[in-house]
Every structure is written in C-alpha cells, then in structure tokens.
Backbone bond lengths (Angstrom), bond angles and torsions (degrees), N, CA, C in turn:
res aa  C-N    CA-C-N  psi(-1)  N-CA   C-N-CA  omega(-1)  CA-C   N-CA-C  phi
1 X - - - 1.458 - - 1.532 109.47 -
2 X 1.474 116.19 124.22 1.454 111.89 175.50 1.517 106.56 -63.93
3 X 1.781 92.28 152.36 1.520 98.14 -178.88 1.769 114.08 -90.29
4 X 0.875 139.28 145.02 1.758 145.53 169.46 1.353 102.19 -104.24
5 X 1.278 100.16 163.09 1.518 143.80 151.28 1.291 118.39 -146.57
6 X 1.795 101.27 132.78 1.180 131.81 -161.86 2.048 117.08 -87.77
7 X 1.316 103.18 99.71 1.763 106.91 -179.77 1.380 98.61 -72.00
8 X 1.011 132.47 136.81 1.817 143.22 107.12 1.124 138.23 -94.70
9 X 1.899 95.95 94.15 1.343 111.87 -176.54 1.541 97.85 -79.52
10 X 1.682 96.71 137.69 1.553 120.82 144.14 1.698 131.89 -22.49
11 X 0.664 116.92 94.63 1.579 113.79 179.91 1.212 111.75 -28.71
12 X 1.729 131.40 -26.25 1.254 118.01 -169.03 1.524 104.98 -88.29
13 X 1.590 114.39 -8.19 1.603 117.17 -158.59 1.493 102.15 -100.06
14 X 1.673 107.33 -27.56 1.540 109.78 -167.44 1.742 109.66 -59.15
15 X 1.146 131.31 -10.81 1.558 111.61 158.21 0.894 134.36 -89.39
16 X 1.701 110.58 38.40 1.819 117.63 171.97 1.914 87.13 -132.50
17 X 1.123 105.02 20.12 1.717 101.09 163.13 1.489 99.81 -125.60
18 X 1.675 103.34 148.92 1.567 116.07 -162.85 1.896 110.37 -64.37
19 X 0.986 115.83 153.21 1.384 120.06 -162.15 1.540 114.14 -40.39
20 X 1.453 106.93 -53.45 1.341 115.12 -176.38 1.668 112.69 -73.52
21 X 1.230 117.47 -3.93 1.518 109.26 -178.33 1.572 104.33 -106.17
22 X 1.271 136.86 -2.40 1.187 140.63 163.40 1.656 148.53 -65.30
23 X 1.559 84.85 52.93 1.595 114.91 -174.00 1.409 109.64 -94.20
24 X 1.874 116.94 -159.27 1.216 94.40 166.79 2.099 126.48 -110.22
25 X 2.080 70.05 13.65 2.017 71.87 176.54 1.687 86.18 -123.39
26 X 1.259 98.80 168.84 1.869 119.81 168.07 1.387 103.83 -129.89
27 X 0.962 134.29 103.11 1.539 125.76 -176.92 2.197 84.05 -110.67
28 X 1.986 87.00 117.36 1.365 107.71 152.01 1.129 131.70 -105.42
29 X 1.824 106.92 -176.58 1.933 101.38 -171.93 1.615 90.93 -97.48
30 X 1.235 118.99 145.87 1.534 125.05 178.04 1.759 89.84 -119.15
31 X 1.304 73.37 138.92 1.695 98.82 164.24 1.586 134.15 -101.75
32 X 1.644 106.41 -18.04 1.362 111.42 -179.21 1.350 109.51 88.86
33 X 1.727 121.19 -29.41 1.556 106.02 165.58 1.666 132.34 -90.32
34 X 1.793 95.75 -34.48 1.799 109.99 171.28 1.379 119.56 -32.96
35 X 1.036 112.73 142.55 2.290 117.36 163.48 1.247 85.66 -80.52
36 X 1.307 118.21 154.11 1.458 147.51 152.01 1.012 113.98 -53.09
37 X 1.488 134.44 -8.52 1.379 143.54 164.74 1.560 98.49 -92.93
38 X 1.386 138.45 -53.65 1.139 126.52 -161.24 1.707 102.32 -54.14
39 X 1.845 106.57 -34.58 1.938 118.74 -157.20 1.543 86.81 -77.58
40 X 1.628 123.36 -35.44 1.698 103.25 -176.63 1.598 121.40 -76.13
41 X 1.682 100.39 -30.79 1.224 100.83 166.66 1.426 118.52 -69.52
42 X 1.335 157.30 -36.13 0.916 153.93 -139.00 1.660 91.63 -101.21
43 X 0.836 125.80 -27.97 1.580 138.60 -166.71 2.029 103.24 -79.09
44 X 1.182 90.47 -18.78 1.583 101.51 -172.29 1.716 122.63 114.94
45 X 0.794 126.67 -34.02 1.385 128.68 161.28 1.444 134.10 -48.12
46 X 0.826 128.69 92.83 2.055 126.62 179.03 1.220 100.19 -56.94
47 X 1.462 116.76 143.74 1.471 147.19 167.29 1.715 104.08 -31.01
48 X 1.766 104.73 -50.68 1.268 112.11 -142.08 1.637 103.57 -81.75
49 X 1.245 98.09 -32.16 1.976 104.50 170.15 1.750 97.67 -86.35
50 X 0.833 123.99 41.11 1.589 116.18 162.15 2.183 102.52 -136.43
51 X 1.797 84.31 119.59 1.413 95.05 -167.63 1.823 92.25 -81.75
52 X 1.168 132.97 -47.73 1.255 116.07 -150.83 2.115 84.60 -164.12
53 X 1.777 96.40 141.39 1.786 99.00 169.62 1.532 90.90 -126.64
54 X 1.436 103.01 134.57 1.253 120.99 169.43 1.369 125.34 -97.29
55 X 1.486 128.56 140.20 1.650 119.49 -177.24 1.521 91.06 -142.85
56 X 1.336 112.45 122.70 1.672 142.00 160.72 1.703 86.02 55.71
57 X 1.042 134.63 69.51 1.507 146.10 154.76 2.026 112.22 87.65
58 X 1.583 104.27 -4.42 1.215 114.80 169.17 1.278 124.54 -89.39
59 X 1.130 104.86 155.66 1.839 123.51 173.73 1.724 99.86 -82.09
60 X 1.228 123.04 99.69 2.017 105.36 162.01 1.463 105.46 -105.39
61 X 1.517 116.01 -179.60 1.023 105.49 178.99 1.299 120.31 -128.53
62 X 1.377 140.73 179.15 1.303 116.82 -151.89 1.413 124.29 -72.56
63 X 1.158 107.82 3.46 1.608 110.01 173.40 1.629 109.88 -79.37
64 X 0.928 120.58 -12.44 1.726 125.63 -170.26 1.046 96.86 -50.26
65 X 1.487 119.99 150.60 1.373 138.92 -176.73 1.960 103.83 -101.18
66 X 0.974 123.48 98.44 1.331 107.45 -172.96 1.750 125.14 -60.57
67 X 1.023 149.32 178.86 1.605 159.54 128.37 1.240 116.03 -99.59
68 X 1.527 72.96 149.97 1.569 90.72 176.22 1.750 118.86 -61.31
69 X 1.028 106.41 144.32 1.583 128.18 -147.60 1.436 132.71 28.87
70 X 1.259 99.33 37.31 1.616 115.30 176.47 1.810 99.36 -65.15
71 X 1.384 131.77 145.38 1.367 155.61 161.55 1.422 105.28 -66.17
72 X 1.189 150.12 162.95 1.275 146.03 170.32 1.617 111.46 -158.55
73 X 0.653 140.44 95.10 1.821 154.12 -155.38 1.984 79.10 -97.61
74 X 1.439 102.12 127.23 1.551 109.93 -175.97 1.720 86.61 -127.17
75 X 1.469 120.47 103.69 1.174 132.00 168.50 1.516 107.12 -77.56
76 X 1.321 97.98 146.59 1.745 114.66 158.47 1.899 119.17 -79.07
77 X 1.118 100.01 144.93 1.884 98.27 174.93 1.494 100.90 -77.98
78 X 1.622 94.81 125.64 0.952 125.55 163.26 1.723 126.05 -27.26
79 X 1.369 130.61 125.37 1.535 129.23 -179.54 1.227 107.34 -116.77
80 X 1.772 120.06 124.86 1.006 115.23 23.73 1.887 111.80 -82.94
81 X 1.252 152.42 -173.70 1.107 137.19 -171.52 1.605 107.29 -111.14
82 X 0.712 126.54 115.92 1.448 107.11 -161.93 2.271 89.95 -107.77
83 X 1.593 87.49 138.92 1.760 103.75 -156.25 1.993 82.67 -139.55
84 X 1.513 83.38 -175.23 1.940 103.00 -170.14 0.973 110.20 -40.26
85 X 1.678 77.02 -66.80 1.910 115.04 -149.29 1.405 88.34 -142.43
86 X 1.627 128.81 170.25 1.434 143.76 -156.33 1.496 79.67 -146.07
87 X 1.654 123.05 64.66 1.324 134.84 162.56 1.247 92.91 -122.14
88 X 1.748 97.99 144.57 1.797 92.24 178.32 1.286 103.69 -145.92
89 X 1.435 123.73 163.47 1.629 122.20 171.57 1.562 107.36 -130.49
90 X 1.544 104.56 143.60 1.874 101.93 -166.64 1.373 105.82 -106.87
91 X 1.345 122.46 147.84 1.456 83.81 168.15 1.892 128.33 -117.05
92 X 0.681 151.87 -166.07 1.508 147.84 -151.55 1.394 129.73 -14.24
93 X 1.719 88.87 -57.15 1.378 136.03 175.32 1.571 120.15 -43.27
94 X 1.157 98.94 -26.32 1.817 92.22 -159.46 1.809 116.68 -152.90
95 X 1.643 93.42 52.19 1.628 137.47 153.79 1.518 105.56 -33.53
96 X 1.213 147.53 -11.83 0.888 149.72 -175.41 1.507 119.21 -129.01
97 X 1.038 125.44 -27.55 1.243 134.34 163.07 1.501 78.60 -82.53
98 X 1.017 150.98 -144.98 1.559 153.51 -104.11 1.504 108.87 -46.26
99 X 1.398 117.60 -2.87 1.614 111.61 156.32 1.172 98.98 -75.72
100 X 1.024 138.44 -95.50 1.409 145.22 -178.82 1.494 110.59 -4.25
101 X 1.168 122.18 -69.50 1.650 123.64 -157.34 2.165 89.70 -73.76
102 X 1.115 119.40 -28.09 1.333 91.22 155.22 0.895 114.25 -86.37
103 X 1.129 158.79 -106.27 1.436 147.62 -168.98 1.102 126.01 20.67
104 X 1.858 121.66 -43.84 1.469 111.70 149.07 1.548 115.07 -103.82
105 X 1.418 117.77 62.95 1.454 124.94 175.09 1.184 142.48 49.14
106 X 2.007 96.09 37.71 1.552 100.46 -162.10 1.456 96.20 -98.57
107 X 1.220 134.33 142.03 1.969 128.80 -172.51 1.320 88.87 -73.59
108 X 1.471 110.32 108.41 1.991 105.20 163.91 1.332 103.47 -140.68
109 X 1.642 108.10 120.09 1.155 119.97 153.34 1.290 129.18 -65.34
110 X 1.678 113.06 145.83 1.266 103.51 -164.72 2.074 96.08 -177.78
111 X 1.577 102.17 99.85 1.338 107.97 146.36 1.349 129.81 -134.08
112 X 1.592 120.27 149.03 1.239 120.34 -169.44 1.737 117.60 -75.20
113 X 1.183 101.77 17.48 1.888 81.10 176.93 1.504 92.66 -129.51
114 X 1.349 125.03 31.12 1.645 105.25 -178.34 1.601 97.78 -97.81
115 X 1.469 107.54 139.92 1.682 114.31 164.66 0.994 114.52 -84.60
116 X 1.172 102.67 165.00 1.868 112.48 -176.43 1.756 127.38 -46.70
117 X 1.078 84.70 -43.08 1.368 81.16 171.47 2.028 131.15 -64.77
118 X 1.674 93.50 -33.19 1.620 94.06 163.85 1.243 126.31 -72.32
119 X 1.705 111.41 -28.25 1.483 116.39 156.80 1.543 126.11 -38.06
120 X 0.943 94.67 -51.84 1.596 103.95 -173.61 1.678 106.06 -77.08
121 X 1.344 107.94 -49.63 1.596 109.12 175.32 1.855 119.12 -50.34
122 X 1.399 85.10 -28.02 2.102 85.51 -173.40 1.615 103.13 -98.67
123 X 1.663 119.35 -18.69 1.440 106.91 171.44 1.447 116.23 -79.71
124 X 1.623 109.06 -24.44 1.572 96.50 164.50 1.161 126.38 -85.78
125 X 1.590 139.21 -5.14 1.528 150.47 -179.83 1.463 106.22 -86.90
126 X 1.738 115.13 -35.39 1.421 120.23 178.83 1.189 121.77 -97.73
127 X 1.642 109.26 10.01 1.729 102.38 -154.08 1.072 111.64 28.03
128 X 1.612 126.20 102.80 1.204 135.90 -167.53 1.814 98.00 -134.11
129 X 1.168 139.30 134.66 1.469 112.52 153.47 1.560 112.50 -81.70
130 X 1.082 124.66 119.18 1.667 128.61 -179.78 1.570 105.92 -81.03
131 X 1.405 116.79 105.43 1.365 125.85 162.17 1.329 127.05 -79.04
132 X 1.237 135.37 114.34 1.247 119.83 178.33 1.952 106.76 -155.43
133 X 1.236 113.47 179.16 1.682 110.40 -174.20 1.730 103.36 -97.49
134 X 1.616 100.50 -21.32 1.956 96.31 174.34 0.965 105.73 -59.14
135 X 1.741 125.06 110.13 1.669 129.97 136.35 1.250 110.80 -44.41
136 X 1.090 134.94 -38.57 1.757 126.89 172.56 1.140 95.48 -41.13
137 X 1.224 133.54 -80.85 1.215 140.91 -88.36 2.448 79.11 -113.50
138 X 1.121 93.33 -37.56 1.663 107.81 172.53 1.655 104.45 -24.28
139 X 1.960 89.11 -63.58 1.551 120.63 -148.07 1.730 105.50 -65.06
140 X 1.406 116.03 -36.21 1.163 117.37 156.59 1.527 122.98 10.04
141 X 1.421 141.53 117.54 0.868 135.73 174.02 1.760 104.96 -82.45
142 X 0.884 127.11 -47.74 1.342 144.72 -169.31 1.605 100.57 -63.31
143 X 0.951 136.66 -17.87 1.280 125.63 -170.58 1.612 108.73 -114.00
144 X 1.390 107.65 111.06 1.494 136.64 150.90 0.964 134.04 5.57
145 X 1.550 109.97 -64.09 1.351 110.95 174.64 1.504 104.98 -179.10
146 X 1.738 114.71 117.79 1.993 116.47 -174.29 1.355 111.37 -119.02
147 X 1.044 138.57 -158.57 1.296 160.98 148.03 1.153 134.48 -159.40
148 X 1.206 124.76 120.68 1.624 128.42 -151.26 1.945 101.60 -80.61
149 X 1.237 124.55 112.10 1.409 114.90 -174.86 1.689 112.53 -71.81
150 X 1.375 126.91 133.28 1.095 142.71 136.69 1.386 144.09 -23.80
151 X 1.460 144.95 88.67 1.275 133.41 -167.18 1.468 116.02 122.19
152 X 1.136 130.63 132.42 1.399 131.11 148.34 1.712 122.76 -49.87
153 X 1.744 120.17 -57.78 0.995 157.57 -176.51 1.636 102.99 -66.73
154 X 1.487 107.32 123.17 1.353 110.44 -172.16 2.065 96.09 -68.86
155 X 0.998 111.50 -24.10 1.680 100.58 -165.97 1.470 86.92 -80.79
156 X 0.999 129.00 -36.89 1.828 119.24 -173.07 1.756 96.77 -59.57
157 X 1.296 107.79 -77.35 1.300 116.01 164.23 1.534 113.90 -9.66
158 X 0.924 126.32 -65.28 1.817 144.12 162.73 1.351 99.02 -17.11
159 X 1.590 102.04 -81.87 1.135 131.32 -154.81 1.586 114.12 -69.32
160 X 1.755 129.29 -30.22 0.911 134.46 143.23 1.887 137.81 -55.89
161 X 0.853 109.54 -6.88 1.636 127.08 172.69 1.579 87.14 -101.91
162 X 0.975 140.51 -94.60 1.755 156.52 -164.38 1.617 88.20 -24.38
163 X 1.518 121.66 -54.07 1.521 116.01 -158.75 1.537 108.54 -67.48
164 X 1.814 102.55 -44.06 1.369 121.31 -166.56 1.254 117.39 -52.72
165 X 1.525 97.23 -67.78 1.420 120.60 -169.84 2.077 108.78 -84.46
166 X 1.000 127.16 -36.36 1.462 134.51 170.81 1.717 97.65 53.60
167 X 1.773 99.50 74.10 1.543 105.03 -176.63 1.769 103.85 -103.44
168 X 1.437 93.85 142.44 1.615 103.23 174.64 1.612 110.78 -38.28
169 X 1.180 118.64 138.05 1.517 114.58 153.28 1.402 128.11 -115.78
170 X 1.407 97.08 -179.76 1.452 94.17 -175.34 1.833 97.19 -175.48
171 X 1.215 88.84 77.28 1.417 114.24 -176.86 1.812 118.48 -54.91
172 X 1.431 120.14 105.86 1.575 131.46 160.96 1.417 113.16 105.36
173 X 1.959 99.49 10.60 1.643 102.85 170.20 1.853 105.69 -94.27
174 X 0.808 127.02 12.94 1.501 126.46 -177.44 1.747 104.94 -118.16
175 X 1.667 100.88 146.45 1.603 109.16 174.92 1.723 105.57 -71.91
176 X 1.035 140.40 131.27 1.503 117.61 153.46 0.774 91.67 -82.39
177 X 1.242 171.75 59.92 1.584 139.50 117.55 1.758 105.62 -95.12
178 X 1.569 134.81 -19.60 1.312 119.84 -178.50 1.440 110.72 -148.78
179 X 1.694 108.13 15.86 1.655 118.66 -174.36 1.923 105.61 56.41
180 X 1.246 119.24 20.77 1.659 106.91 159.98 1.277 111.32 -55.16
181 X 1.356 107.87 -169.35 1.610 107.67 166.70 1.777 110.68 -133.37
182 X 1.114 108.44 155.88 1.329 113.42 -133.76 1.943 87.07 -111.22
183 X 1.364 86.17 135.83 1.506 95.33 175.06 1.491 116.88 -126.18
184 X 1.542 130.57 134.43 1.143 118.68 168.44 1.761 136.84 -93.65
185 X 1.288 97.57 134.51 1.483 110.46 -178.94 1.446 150.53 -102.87
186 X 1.222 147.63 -163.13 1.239 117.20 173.53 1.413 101.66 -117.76
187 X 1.580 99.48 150.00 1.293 117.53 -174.75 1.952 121.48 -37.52
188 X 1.508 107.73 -37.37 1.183 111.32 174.12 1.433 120.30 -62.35
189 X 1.561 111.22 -39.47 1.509 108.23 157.80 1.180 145.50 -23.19
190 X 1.407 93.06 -39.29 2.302 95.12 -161.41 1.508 87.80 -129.04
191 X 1.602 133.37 -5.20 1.328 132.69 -165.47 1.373 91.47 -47.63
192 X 1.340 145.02 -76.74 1.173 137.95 -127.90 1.812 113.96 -72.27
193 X 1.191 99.91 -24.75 1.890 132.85 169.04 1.556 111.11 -53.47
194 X 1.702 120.49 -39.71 1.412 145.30 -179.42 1.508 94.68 -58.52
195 X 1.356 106.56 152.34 1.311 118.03 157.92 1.808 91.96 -117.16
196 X 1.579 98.04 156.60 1.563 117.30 -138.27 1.946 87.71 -69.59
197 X 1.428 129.69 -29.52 1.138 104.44 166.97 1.374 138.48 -68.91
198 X 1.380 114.84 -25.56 1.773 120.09 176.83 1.735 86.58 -72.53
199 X 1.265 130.94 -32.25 1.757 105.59 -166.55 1.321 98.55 -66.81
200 X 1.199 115.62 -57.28 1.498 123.95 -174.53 1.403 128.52 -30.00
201 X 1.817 101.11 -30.88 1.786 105.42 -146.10 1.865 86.55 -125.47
202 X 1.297 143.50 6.38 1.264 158.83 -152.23 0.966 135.74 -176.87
203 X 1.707 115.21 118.26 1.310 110.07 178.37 1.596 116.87 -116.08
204 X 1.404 148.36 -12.19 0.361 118.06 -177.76 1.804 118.41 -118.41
205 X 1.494 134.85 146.25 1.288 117.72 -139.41 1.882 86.47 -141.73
206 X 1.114 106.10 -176.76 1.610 123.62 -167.82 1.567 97.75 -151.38
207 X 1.173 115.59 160.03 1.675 124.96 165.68 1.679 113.21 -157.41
208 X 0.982 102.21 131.84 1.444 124.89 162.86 1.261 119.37 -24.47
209 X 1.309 126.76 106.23 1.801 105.33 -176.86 1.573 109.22 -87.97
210 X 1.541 119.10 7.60 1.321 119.09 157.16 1.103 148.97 -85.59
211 X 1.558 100.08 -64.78 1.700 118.55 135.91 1.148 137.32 -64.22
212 X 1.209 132.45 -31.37 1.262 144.45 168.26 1.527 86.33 85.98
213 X 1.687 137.23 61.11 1.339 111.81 154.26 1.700 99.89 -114.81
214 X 1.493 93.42 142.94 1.582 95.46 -176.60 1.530 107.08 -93.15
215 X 1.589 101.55 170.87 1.556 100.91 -169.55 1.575 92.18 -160.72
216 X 1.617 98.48 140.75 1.901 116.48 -173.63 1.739 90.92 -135.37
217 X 1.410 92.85 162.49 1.428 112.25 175.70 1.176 106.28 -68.46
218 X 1.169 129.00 92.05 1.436 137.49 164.01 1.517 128.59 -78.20
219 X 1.196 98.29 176.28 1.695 93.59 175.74 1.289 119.79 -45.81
220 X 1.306 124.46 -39.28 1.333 112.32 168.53 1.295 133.46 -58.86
221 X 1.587 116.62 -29.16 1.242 129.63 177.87 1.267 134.33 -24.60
222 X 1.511 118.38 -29.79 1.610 126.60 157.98 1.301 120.11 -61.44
223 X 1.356 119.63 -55.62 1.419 128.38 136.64 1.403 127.18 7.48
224 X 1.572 120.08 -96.27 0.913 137.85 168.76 1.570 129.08 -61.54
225 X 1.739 101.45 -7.90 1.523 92.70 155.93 1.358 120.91 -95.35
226 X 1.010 110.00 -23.58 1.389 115.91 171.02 1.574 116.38 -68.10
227 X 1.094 122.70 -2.26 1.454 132.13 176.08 1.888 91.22 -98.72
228 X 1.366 105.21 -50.43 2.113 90.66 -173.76 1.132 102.59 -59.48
229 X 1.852 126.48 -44.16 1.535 120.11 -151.37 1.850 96.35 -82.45
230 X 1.146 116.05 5.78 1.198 116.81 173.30 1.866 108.40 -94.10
231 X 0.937 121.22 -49.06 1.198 145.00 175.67 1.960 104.09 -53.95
232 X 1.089 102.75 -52.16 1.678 100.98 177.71 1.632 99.66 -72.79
233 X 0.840 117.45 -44.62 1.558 116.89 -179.73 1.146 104.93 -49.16
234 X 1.256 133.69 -67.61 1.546 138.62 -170.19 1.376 112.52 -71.41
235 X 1.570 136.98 -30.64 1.467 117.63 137.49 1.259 140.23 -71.03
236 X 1.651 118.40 9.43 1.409 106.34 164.67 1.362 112.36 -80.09
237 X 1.437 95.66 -36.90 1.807 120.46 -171.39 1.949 106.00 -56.45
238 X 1.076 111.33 -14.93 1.293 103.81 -170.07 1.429 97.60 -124.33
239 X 1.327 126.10 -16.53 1.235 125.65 -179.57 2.076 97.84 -58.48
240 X 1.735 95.77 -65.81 1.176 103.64 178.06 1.731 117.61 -45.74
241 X 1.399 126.42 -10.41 1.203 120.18 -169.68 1.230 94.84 -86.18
C-alpha cells in the first residue's frame, strides 16, 4: 500500500491547488526522500505565500522530511507581512499597479522588457520584494524574497499589496513614469515645456529629479486622489490588524 501524507491547505492558499484537489485534506504519496517544501510546492503552492507548516502541533521547516501519515497544517503568511525594506520589483505583467504604488510613494521598480531571470537578479542585488502572478517564477530557488499578487483587476491588485505588505507612504513624491523622486518647482522653471493651456490653468508644478518630466494637478487629479485617499485607508486598516 502506498504511503501518504496528509496537506491542510489554508483556505486562503487553496486557489493555487488544481480545482479538484481543493478540499480541506490533500492526502499525497510520500517517498521518505522529498522536503516538505518540495510536497507543498509540487502540490501547487510557492514557498513564498506559505507563512508557517505545522506537523503534530509543531512548526518544521521546509526542509523536513515528511512520514507516512504525518498531518501537515500549510499556513498562509501572515498580514500585515512584515519584510526588510518596502522596496519592490514588478514584473512585466503589472504596468499598472507600479503606477499606482508610486504614486503613493512606494520605491517600485518596474520595466517592461526585463526577463525573468533579470527580475530575480535585481530583486536579490536591490533587496527588492519581486511581485508578480508567475508561480514559476515564485518557485525559484535563487530568489530572495516574492509575493504572488492577488486579483485580475489592477485596483484589486492595488489593494492586495497595500493589505499584505502595509508600506509607509508618502503620496506625489515619486515619478510614475521611472520611480525618481519628485521635486517641486517654480512655475518659471518648466514654463517653456507647458503647452499654453496647462500654463494658463496651473501654477504650481513638481519635476522628476531623474527624468526631468514635470507633473501638475490635472484633470485627472480628482482621480488620482481618490486612488491615495483610498490607499491610506487600506494601510491604516491593516496596519491596525
């Protein structure tokens, strides 16, 4: 008779296990040689969304060698998440979330042509946390430290980093277009850069100390506050959690 060991995934983890295995036991085949990380990973779950595995009332860690009919309690990481630094890198995928998280002053790197492999190379050189939806790319041994993002919807998306991680802000000092940091100036400065309606309708302006692109409360500006005062809301709310 093959031998098992018994998963209990977390309700929050069971939608990275395949449809039909998303109950509240997983009974696998153990071999006696696998880590308990290789049996959670292989099952569908990344290392990096797993806060803590429990066996017969203990904490082990992912190197544990499992037995046969050992229990295994597969916890979720803890929210808010507490990490280094609240530096992050995105990857391809999610151009829209990395406007946002600067926008309220979160340091996020973010360009669209890097492959996986530079991803991983600049989140471990920058201590970066690398967010992204590739479970491949999670499973990585080489990589430091990820988090798998939440949501289809870039505002869910938003709102899932903001809950997780509950990073300081500091809303309208960052470029979205290259994460500089944003300094303000006087109107005579960048006037000539204006086209004659923003001079007309605005005075006061900011610029990039990287790019040098400047930026005023524009029409969108209602918009985009309503995206920060949303954003402070959802890290107080989780701060307090």
């Amino acid at each position: 008779m093959e031998e098992m060991v018994c998963l209990r995934v977390e309700a929050g983890l069971r939608f990275f296990l395949p449809p039909r295995q998303r109950g509240e036991e997983l009974w696998l085949a153990c071999d006696g040689v696998s880590s308990l990380g290789h049996v959670v990973e292989s099952a569908g779950v990344p290392l990096p969304e797993v806060g803590s595995l429990v066996v017969g009332g203990r904490e082990v860690a992912p190197s544990y060698r499992p037995r046969a009919g050992d229990v295994v309690s597969v916890l979720g990481v803890p929210r808010p998440q507490i990490v280094p630094a609240h530096r992050f890198i995105l990857d391809v995928h999610l151009g829209t979330l990395a406007r946002r998280l600067r926008l309220v002053g979160v340091d996020t790197a973010y360009e669209n042509d890097l492959d996986d492999d530079v991803l991983v190379e600049r989140a471990n050189a920058e201590r970066r946390v690398l967010l992204t939806q590739d479970r491949g790319l999670l499973r990585r041994r080489s990589l430091w430290l990820g988090a798998h993002v939440r949501g289809s919807r870039p505002q869910d998306q938003f709102g899932d980093v903001l809950e997780r991680f509950a990073p300081p802000l500091a809303p309208w000092t960052r470029c979205t277009a290259c994460n500089g940091s944003l300094a303000y100036v006087g109107k005579d400065e960048v006037e000539r850069s204006l086209r004659p309606g923003t001079r007309r309708s605005y005075d006061t302006f900011a610029r990039c100390t990287a790019c040098r692109r400047v930026y005023w409360r524009g029409a969108h500006g209602a918009h985009l506050e309503a995206i920060v005062a949303q954003a402070e809301r959802m890290v107080s709310n989780a701060g307090r959690g």
